[in-house]
N, C-alpha and C positions, 0 to 999 in steps of 0.2 A: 253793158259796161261801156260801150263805145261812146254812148249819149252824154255820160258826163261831162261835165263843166270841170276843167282842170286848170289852175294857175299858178306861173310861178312868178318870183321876185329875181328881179338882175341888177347887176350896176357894172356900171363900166368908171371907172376912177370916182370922181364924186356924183357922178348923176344915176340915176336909182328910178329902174322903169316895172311894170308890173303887164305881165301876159299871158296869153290864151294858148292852150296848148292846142296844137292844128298839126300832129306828127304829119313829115317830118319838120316841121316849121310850128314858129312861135313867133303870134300876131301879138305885136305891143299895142296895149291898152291906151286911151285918149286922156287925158284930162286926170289923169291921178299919178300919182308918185310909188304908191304903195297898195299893200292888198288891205292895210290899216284907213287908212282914206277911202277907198273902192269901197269897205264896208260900212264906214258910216256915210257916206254917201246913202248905199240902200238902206240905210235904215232910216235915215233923213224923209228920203222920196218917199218908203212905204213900198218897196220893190224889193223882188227876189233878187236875191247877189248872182246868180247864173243869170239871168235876165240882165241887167246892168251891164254884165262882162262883157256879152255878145255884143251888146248895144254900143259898147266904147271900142270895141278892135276895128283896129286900122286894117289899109291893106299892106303896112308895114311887116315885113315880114324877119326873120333871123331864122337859121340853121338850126335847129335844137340841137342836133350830137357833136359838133365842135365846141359847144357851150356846156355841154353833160359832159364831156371828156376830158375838160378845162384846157381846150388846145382854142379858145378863143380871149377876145378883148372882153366880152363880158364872162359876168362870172355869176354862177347862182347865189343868192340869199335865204337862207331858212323862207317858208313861206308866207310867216305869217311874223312881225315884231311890232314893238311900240317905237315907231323911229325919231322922235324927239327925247323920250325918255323909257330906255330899257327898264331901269326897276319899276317901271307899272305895267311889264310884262310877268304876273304869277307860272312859274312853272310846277307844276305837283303830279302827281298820281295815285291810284287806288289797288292795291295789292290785292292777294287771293283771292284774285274774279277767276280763274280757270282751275282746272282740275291740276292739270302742272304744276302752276305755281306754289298751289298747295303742299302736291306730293317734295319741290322740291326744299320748300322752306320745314318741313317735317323731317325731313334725312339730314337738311343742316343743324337744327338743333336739338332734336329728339336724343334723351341720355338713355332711355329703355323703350323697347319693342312697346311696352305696356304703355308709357307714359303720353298722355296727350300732351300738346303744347298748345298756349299759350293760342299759338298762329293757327293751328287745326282745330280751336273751340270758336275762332275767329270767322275761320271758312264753315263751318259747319253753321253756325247763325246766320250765313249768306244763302246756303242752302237752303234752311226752313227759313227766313221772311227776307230773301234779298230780290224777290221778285213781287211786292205786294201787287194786289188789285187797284187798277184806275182809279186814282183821286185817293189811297191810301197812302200811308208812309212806311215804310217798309226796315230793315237791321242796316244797321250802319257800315257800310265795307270800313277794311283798312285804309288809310289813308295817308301819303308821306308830301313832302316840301322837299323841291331840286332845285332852287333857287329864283333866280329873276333874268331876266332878256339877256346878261351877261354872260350866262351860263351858257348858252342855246346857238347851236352850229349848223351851219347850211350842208349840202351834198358837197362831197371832194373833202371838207375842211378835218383837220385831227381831233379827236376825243382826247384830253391828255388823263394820263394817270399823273396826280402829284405826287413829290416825294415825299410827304407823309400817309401815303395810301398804300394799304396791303396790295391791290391790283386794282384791274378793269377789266371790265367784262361785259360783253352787249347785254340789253335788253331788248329784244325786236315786241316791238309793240304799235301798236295804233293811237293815237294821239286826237283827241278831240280840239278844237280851237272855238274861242269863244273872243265875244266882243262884249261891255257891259256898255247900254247908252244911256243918254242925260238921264234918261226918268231911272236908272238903274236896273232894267230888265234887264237878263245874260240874254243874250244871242248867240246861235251856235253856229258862227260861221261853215264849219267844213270839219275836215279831216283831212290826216297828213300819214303814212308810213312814218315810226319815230325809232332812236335807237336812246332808249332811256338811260345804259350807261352807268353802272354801280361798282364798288368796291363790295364782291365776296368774300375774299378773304378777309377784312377787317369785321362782315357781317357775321361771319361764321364764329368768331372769336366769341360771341355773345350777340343775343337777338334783339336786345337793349342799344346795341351799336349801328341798328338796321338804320335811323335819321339820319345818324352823321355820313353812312355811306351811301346815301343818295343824294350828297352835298356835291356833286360832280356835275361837267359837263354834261350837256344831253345832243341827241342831230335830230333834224326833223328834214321831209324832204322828200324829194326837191320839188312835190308839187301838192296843193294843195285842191281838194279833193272836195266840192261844193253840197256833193248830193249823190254821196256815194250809197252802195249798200254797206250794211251791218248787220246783218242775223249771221249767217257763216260763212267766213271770208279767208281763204287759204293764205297762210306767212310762208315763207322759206327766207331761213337765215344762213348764211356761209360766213365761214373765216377762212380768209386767203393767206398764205406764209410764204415769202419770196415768189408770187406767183402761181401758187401750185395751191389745190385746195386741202384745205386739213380737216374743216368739221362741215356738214352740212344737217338741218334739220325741217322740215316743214310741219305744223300744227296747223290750227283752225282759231282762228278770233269771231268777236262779235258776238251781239247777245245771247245766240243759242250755242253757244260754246262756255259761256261764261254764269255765275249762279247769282249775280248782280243784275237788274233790267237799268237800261242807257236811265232812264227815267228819272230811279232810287239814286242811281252811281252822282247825277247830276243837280238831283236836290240835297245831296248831302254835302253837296259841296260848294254848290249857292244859296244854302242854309244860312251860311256864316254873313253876317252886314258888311264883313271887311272884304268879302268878296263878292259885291256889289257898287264896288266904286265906280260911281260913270268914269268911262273914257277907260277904263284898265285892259287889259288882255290877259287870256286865261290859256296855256298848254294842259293839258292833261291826260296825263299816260292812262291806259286804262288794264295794263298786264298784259302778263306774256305766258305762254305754257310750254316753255322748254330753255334751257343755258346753256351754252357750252361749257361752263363750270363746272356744273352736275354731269359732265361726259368726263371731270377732268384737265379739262383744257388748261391749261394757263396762256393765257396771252403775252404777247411780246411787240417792243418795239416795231412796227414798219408793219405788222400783222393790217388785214385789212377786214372789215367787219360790212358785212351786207346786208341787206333786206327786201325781201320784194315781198309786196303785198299786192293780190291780185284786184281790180281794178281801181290798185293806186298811186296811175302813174308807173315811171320808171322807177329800178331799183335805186334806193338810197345806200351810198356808200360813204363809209369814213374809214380813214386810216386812226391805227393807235401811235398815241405818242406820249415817250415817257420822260417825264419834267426832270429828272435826274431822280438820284437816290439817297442824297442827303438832305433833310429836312433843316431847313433856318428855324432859330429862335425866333418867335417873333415878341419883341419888347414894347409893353404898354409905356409911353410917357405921362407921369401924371401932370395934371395944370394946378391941382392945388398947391 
């Protein structure tokens, strides 16, 4: 685990540097602004992005943990954006890749013991063909849209709940990161710890409602993860409440925890020609197998939401913040 290649994104007022994690220290990178540039760069050259990285650190050095703790001048950045133009950052995901998710989307909408849903004929087609044979094409996972680079929050920054939203509620999940270049080929830059970040209560109201409540903020973070492992990979998520901890849970990610192979999850979703746009950037959640919501939980204001994924990096944290409680109208003006 120690051998990966780990980067993260910082800015200090308007300038915006991109580095090599070297605990306890972070060496700034030469010659690039971003991990967006650093990667077409490699793909320019025809070089591995871990190769490149080492290749540009300085012997410029920074403190990591005054910079993790936000008691410094710079500040972390999500680790991966489109920094000219956030909406050609796609952010999505793919539902009932784990056994969790499954059981917990069946308790949310299931009306009889007896009755299948909708979502568990879903997961069970993932089961029988969501791993085909090499060079095959395999059942198509679920699939949702969380927005665009707008949406997408660095380590330290808040998840808001808006005041048209039933709640929020983590999603501790792992996050794929992708580049598409000129000739349109995806490239799978790395991987990131994510907190995906949905409204359940409005989900639970109807299983129909599951789009609109993935229309939320998301955190990724705080380091981006080149050449990680992915067969089975230990989560633990906590929520913190004035300090003191209130829920904890740890699962298993990664392809052998999940009924999707990375392979299937990634041609179903560079299937589509619109997402194949040179130059875009792709986030994609890949599931999670456990809630705090399904314990109960309800979150609150100032609550704090964590994640640690083991070798990814330090833990990513974000606080909740809640946008108020009365919803605005919002009024179309016509031009005709």
């Amino acid at each position: 685990m120690s051998s990966m290649t780990r980067l993260v994104q910082l800015t200090r007022a308007k300038v915006r540097r991109v580095a090599l994690v070297d605990e306890p220290h972070l060496r700034l990178l030469d010659g690039c602004c971003s991990t967006y540039e650093l990667a077409n760069s490699a793909i320019s050259a025809g070089v591995r992005l871990s190769d490149l990285s080492r290749q540009r650190a300085t012997g410029d050095r920074l403190e990591y943990n005054p910079i993790y703790r936000g008691q410094s001048e710079w500040s972390i950045l999500p680790p991966i954006d489109h920094p000219e133009e956030p909406s050609r950052c796609t952010i999505s995901g793919t539902g009932l890749t784990h056994m969790g998710s499954a059981r917990n989307r069946q308790s949310m909408h299931a009306s009889t013991e007896a009755e299948l849903t909708d979502s568990m004929k879903m997961f069970r087609w993932g089961l029988e063909g969501g791993r085909p044979a090499p060079g095959s094409i395999g059942s198509a996972p679920e699939w949702f849209y969380k927005g665009t680079g707008t949406s997408l929050r660095g380590h330290g920054e808040a998840l808001e709940v808006p005041a048209y939203a039933g709640d929020g509620g983590e999603e501790a999940e792992i996050a794929g990161i992708y580049l598409i270049a000129a000739d349109g080929q995806p490239h799978r830059v790395g991987m990131a710890a994510g907190n995906e970040f949905s409204d359940h209560v409005f989900e639970k109201t109807n299983y129909l409602n599951l789009a609109a409540s993935k229309l939320r903020t998301c955190a990724l973070g705080p380091e981006l993860i080149l050449d990680p492992g992915f067969e089975s990979v230990p989560v633990e998520v906590k929520i913190e409440r004035s300090g003191n901890l209130l829920w904890r849970k740890t699962f298993r990610s990664g392809e052998k925890e999940m009924c999707h192979s990375l392979v299937n999850i990634e041609h179903h979703h560079f299937k589509y020609e619109a997402h194949r746009r040179p130059g875009d950037v792709h986030v994609h959640f890949f599931g999670t197998d456990c809630l705090s919501f399904s314990d109960g939980i309800r979150m609150q204001d100032g609550d704090v939401m964590q994640v640690s994924i083991e070798g990814f990096g330090r833990p990513l944290r974000n606080p909740l913040r809640e946008a108020g409680t009365r919803p605005e109208l919002i009024r179309v003006k016509a031009l005709g």
